[in-house]
C-alpha positions, -999 to +999 in steps of 0.1 A: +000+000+000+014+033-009+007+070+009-024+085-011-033+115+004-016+138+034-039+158+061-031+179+093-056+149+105-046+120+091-025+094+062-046+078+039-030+050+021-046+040-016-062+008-001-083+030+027-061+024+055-053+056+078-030+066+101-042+094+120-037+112+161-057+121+190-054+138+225-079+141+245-074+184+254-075+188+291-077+228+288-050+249+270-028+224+253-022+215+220-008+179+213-005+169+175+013+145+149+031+167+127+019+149+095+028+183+075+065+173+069+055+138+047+054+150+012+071+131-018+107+146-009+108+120+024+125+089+025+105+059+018+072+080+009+064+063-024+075+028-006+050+002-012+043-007+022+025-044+041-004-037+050+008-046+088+021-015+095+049-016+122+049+016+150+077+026+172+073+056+195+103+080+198+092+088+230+089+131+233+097+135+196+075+116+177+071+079+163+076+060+130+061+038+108+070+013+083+075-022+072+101-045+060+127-022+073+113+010+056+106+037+079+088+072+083+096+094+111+067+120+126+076+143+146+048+150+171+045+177+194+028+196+229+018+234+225+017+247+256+027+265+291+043+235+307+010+225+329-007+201+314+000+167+297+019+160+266+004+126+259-002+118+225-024+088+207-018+073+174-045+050+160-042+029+127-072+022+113-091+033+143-075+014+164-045+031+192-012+014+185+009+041+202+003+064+235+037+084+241+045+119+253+048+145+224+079+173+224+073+199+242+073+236+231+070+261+258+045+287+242 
């Protein structure tokens, strides 16, 4: 399967399969996968990857993703004042395969 389509939200493979984030706010925070850096210029973006998708968490930078040796890093990060949580979710398909704590940016 190979990267279709790239949001703020989410990546949509071609076969309908989706990598996407979530974090659930607890006031003034701002926790997100940075899925603005994958564009065709990234190593391993046209790769044809397994379905079974492999996650790592880099835990307070980000995670990657790949197969068969072939990886993507996102960077993910945590907008905020320093009092809240950094925790971060990333789901495949719906379903969370990662819970990590994002970089944080003092703001």
């Amino acid at each position: 399967m190979r990267i279709k389509t790239v949001t703020d939200e989410n990546i949509v493979f071609d076969n309908g399969n989706v990598i996407s984030f979530d974090h659930e706010q607890d006031c003034c925070e701002d926790n997100y996968a940075d899925f603005s850096i994958l564009n065709p210029c990234v190593i391993n973006y046209d790769y044809d990857f397994d379905e079974k998708l492999d996650f790592v968490a880099v835990d307070e930078l980000g995670f990657k993703f790949g197969s068969n040796g072939r990886w993507i890093f996102i960077p993910c990060y945590s907008e905020q004042n320093g009092w809240y949580t950094s925790e971060i979710d990333i789901y495949y398909n719906g379903k969370r395969v990662l819970n990590f704590d994002a970089q944080f940016i003092d703001c």
